[in-house]
N, C-alpha and C positions, 0 to 999 in steps of 0.2 A: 800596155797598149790595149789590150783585152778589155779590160777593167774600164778606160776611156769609152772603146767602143760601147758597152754594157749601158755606163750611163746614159752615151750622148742615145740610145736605145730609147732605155726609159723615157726621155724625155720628149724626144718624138712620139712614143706613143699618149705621152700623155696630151703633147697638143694634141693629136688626132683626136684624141676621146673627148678634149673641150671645146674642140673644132664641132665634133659630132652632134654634143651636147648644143652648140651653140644653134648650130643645123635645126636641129630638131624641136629646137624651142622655137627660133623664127619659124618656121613653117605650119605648125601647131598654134602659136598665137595667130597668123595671118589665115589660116584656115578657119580658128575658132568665127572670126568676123564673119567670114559666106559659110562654110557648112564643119562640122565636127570630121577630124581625119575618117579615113576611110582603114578599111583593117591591109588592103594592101600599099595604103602610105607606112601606116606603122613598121607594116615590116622590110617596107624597103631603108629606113632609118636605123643604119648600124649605131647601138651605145656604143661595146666594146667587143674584138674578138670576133667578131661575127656575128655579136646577139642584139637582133633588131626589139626595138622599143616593144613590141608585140610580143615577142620571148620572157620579156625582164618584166615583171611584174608581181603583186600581193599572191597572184594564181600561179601563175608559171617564173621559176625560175634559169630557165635556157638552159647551160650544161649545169647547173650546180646541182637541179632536180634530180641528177643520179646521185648524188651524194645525201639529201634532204628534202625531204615533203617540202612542198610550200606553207608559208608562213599562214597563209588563212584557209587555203585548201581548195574544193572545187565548191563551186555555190550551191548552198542546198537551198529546196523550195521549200518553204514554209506553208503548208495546209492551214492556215487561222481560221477558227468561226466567224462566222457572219455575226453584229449585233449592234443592234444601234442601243447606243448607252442614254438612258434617259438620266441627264444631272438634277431634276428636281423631281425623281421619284422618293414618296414618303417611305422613313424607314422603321415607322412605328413608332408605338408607345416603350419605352425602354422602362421598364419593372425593376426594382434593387432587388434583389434577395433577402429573404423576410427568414428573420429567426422562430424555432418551432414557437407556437404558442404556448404559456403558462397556464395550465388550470388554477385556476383561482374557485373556491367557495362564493356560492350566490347568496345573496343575501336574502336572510328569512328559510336557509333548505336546510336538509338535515347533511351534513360533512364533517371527513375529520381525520386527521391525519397519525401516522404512526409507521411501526418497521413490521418488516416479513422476512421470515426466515425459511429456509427448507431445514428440512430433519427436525430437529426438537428444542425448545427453548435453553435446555442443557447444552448441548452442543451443536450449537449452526454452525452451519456451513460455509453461509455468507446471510451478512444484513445490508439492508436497503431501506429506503424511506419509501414511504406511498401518500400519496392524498385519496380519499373514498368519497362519494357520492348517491345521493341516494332518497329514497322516498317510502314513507311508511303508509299504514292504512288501520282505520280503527283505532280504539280506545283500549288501553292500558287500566289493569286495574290496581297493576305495583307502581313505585316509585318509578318503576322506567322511564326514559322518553321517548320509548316506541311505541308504536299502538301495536295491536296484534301482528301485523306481517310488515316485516320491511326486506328490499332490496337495496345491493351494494354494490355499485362499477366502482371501481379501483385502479389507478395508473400509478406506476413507480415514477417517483420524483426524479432519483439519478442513476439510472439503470436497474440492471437485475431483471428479473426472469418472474410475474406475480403468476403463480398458477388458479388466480382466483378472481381474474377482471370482471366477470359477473358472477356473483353469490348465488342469483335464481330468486327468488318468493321463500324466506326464511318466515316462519311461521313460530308462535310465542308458544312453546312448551311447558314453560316452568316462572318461575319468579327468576326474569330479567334475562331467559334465557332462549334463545333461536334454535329453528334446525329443518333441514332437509335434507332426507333419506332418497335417494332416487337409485335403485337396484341396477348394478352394475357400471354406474358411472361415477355417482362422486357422492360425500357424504359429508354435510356442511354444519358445523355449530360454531353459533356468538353466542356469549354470554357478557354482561354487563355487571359492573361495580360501582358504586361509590367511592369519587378519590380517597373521600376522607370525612369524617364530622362535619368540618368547618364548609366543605364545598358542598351542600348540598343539590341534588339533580335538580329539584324545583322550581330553583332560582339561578344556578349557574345552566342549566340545559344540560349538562356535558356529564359524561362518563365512562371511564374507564371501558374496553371493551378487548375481548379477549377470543379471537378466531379462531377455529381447525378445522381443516381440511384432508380428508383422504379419499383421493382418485383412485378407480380402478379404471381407466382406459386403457381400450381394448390396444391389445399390442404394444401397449408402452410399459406394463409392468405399472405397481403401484407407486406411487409417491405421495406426498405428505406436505402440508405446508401450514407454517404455525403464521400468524397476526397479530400484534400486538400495538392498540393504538388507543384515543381518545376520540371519543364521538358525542357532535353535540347537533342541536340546532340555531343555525347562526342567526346573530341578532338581523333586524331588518333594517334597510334602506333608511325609513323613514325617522328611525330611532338613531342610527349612526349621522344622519346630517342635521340632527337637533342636538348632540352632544359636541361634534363639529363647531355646527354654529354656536353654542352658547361658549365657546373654550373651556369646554370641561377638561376633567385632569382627575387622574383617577393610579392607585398603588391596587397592584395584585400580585398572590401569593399563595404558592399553590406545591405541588409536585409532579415530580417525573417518574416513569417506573422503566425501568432499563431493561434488558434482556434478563438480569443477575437477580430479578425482580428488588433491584436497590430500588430506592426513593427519595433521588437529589429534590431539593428545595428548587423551589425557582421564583424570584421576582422582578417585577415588572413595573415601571412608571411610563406612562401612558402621558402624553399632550393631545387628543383627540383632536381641538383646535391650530397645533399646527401640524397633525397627522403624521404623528413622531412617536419613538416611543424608544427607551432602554430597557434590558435586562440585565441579572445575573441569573450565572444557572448554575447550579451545585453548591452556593452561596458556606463559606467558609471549608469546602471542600470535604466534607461530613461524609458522601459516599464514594470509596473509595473505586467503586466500578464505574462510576459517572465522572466526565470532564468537570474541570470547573472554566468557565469562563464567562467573560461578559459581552454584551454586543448593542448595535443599537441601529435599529431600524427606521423603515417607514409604512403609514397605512395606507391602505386605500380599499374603497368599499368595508367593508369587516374585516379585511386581509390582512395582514401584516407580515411583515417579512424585513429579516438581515441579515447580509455576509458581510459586515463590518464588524469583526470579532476581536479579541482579544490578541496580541502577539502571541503566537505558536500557536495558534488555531485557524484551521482551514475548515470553509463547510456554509454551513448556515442554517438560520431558526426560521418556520415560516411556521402560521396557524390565522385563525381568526376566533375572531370576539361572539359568545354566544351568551341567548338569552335577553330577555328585556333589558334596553338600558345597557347594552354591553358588561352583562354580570358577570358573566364567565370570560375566559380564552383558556382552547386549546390550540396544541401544536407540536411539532415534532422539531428537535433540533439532531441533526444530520453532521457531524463533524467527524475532524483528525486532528490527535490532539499528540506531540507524541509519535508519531509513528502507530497511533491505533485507533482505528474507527467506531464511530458508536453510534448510533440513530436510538434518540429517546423520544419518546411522545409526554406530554404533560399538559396538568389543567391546572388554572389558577383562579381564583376568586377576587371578583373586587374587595378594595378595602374600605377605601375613604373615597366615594367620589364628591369632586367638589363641584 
């Protein structure tokens, strides 16, 4: 009997509460038409229980709020700035990001590339490539291709630490040989070589050259730094776009001198007319402190340059063409061959140009 009454309960209450429901939607849609309920309509409209339409809501939930916050809480006021948004304001020129640039040799200047070490050509510490630049003055009475002073700016190709970006006014001492002495700061000699017989200076521009350096900066303690590279005067504009244009084609042959002061071979076939050009370098593998490998490039200006080398070598060969008529090329090849690094400088002589 219980159990009947219980039910027949529930379900009076439940008409109530769709009775209520029913209520409250007529009265609210008939309201919506003349004016929006009023806050003491709401709450004279019971849902359930006692909790008027005003109680039961996203804000307020009538008796349940003693058990649980409201589901969206109390309205917070939002402070926004003020800003009228202009939609066809310009949003400028948009720039890509530009890789460092390449020093390249100018045509017709005196350049040239090679390695530098700290501590001593017996045992460095670390090697790196460099390209140099630079401008002489006066008449020479040696073979050299210096006239009496020249200066040297110097930037490392790929990394490393040059403690010698400017040389200063090196002044001709001797037969092919530089220097400046400046008391308590630093203390500079080049000296120059002929690669060999067959390369003569006079006709290739180019030669061998051999740097040291020792600093005394104040509070740094001394340090030392050796250079070992190939310096010439590069051929000119005028001369490189009449080799170009006629499709010349030209073999050079020459060497390298490594830190080990080894002297790999290195050659060279050159297409000037389509500004192309292969090598080999340590050609039948003859030194054994030198890489052997081959590669093959492209020109531009007097420049040349390649990191299309041989399988198992990483790195690359860059230099340019010196002397009238592209008679010479120097340049430095920078590799890892191996699991071991090596920056050689070398100069090579035309052979047969056609």
């Amino acid at each position: 009997m219980n159990t009947i009454r219980r039910i027949r309960s529930v379900h009076i209450a439940r008409r109530s509460v769709l009775s209520a429901l029913g209520l409250a939607t007529a009265l609210l849609a008939q309201s919506h038409a003349v004016a929006a309920a009023s806050q003491e309509q709401l709450e004279s409209i019971k849902v359930y229980d006692g909790v008027s339409i005003a109680q039961d809501s996203t804000s307020s939930w009538g008796p349940w709020t003693e058990f649980e916050a409201p589901a969206a809480g109390p309205t917070a006021q939002l402070n926004l700035p003020k800003f009228t948004p202009d939609f066809y304001r310009s949003i400028g020129v948009l720039t890509p990001s530009q890789a460092p640039a390449i020093v390249e040799c100018a045509a017709g200047s005196l350049c040239g590339f090679g390695a530098f070490v700290t501590g001593t050509a017996e045992q460095p510490s670390a090697v790196h490539s460099f390209i140099t630049q630079g401008s002489t003055t006066g008449e020479s009475s040696t073979p050299a291709i210096l006239g009496e002073t020249v200066r040297l700016t110097t930037s490392a190709l790929a990394g490393g630490t040059n403690l010698m970006p400017d040389s200063g006014v090196l002044t001709l001492d001797g037969i092919n040989t530089y220097s400046r002495n400046t008391a308590g700061v630093a203390s500079v000699a080049l000296s120059l070589q002929q690669a060999g017989e067959a390369l003569d200076p006079r006709e290739t521009r180019a030669m061998f050259a051999n740097a040291w350096m020792q600093s005394y900066l104040s509070g740094s303690g001394n340090s030392a730094q050796m250079m070992l590279g190939a310096i010439g005067v590069t051929t000119t504009a005028p001369d490189m776009n009449a080799l170009r244009g006629s499709g010349a084609t030209a073999t050079y042959t020459g060497l390298g001198i490594d830190s080990q002061t080894g002297k790999p071979r290195v050659r060279m076939n050159v297409d000037f007319g389509k500004s192309s050009f292969s090598m080999t370098f340590n050609e039948g593998g003859a030194v054994s402190t030198s890489p052997t490998f081959t590669g093959s490039g492209t020109i531009s200006g007097s420049n040349f340059t390649t990191t299309a080398l041989s399988a198992g070598t990483t790195g690359f060969a860059r230099g340019a063409f010196t002397g009238s008529n592209a008679a010479g090329a120097i340049g430095v090849a920078d590799v890892t061959q191996s699991g071991t690094h090596t920056v050689t400088p070398f100069i090579a002589g035309r052979l047969t140009p056609q």
